[in-house]
C-alpha positions in Angstrom: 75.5 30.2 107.2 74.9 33.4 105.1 74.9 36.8 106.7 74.5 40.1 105.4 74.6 43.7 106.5 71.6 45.8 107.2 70.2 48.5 104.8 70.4 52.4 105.9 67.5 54.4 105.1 69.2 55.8 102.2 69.6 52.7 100.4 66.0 51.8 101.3 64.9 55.1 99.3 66.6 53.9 96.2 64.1 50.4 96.4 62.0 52.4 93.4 64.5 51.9 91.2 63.9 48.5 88.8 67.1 47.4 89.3 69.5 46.1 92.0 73.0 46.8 92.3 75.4 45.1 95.3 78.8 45.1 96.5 79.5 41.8 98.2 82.8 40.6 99.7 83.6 37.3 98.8 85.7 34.6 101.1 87.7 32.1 100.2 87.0 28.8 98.6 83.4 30.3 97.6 82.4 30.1 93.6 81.1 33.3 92.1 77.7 31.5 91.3 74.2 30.8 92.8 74.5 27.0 92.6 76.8 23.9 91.7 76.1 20.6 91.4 78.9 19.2 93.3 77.9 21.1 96.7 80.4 23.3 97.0 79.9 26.9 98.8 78.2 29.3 96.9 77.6 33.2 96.9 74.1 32.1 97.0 74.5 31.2 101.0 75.8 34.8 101.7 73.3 37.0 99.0 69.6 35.9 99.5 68.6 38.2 96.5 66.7 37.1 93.4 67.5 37.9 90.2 70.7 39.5 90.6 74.2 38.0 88.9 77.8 38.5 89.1 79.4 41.3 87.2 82.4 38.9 86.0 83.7 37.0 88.4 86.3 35.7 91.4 88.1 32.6 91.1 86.9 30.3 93.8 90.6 30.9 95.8 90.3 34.4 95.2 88.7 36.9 97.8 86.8 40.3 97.7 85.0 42.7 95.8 82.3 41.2 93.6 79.3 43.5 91.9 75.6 42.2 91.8 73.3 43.4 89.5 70.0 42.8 88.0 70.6 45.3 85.4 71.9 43.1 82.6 73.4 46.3 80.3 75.0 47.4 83.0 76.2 44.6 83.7 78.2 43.6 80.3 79.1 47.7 80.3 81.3 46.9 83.2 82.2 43.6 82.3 83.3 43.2 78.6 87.1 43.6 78.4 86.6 46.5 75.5 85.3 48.7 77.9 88.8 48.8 80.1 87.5 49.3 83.6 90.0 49.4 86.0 90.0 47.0 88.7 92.6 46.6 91.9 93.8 43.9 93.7 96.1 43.0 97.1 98.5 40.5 96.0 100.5 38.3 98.8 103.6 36.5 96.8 106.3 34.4 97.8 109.3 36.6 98.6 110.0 40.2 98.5 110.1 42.1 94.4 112.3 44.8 93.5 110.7 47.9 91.8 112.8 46.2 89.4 111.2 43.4 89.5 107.7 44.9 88.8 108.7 46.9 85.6 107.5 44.2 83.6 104.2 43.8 85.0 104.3 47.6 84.7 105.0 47.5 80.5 103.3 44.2 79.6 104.4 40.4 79.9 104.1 37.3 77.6 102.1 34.7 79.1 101.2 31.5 77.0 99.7 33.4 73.8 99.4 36.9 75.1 100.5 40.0 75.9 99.4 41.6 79.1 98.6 45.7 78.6 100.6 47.7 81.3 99.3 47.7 84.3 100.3 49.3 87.8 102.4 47.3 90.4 104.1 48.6 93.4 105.1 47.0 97.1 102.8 48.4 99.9 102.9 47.7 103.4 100.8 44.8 104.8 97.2 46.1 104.1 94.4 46.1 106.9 92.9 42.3 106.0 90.8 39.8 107.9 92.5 36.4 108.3 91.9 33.8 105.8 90.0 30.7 106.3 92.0 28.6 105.8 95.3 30.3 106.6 97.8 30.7 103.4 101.0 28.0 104.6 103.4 29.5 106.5 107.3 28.7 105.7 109.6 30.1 108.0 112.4 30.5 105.7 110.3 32.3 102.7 109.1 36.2 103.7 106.2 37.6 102.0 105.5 40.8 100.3 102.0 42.3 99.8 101.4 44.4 96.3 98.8 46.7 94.9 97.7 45.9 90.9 95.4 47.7 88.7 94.7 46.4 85.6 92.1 46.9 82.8 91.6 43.6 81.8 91.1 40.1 83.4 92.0 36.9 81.5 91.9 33.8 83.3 94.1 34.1 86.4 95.7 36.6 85.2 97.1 38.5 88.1 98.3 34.9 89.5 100.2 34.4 86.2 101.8 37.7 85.8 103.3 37.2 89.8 104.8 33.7 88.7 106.0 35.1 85.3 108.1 37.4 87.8 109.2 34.8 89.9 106.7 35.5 92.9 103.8 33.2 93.2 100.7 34.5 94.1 99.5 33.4 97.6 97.0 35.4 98.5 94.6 37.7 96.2 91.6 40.1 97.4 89.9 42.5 94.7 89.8 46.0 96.7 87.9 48.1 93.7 86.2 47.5 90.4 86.2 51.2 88.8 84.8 53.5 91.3 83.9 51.2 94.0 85.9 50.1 97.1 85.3 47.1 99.3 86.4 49.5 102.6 84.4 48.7 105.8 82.8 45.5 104.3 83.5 42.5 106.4 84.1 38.8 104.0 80.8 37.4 103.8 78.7 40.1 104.1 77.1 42.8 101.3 75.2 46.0 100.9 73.3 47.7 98.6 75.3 50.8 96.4 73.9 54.2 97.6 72.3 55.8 94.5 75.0 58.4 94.3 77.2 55.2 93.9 75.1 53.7 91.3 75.1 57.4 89.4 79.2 58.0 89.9 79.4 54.2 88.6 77.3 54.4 85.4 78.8 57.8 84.7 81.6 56.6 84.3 80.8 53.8 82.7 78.8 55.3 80.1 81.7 57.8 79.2 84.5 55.0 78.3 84.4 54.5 74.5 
């Protein structure tokens, strides 16, 4: 069942505007669409909105921040790969990288046809998450490390790929920001309208990117 957080009185005064803009966190094992065919879990059980779409998308295993919008300029502004917003990820992998390790994220890796542009990778500690439903599968014998990445573009499964290029296959993957936006104090499953500062800070920016 769908759930979603209610307005403040702020966000109600931006209603004038003709456009919608929301920052939803999405679970795991949900597609970044309104409907499918085949039944399977949708944002559209989580966002009862009309007329508002994805700003790219999540893969259906991946988890977090995704941006709804109305505003359909806006919307390939901060979507189109030319425009290089930057958008940041947790990574879970299979065992523990070396800053070593990383470098090559860090300078750009081969993968199939392609070059990945630098992007930045380091080891954090285990970052403030709710469990996953289901749970990633536990192996005693294999430790797990948790890395931030920011990167200005995003190919198909691409932060998956570049981990197993490394030698650390991605487990678990949460989008934390797209550009200026954070998904901090948003539970999975549940969205909010931008404030209208937001909206402003985020279309400044986007505007003044080439």
């Amino acid at each position: 069942m769908g759930h979603y957080l209610d307005h403040t009185v702020g966000d109600r005064r931006k209603s004038a505007s003709p456009h919608r803009y929301l920052l939803f966190n999405k679970p795991y094992d949900v597609l970044s669409q309104f409907t499918d065919k085949a039944g399977r879990a949708t944002i559209g059980a989580f966002v009862p909105v009309p007329n508002v779409y994805p700003v790219g998308r999540l893969d259906r295993d991946s988890e977090g921040l995704l941006l709804l919008t109305s505003d359909g300029r806006f919307q390939h502004q901060l979507s189109h790969p030319k425009f290089n917003h930057p958008k940041t990820y947790w990574v879970q992998v299979e065992r523990i990288p070396t800053d070593e390790d990383l470098e090559a994220i860090r300078q750009g890796l081969v993968i199939k046809d392609y070059r990945t542009r630098p992007a930045a990778a380091q080891v954090i500690p285990s970052p403030p998450v709710a469990p996953r439903v289901p749970p990633i599968r536990y192996r005693k014998s294999v430790p797990t490390a948790w890395l931030e990445v920011s990167l200005t573009e995003g190919r198909n499964r691409q932060v998956r790929r570049m981990t197993a290029a490394i030698g650390f296959p991605t487990l678990r993957l949460i989008r934390i920001g797209i550009a200026t936006l954070r998904i901090d104090g948003i539970a999975p499953g549940t969205w909010r309208d931008l404030t209208s500062g937001e909206v402003k800070t985020l279309k400044r920016g986007v505007l003044s990117r080439p």
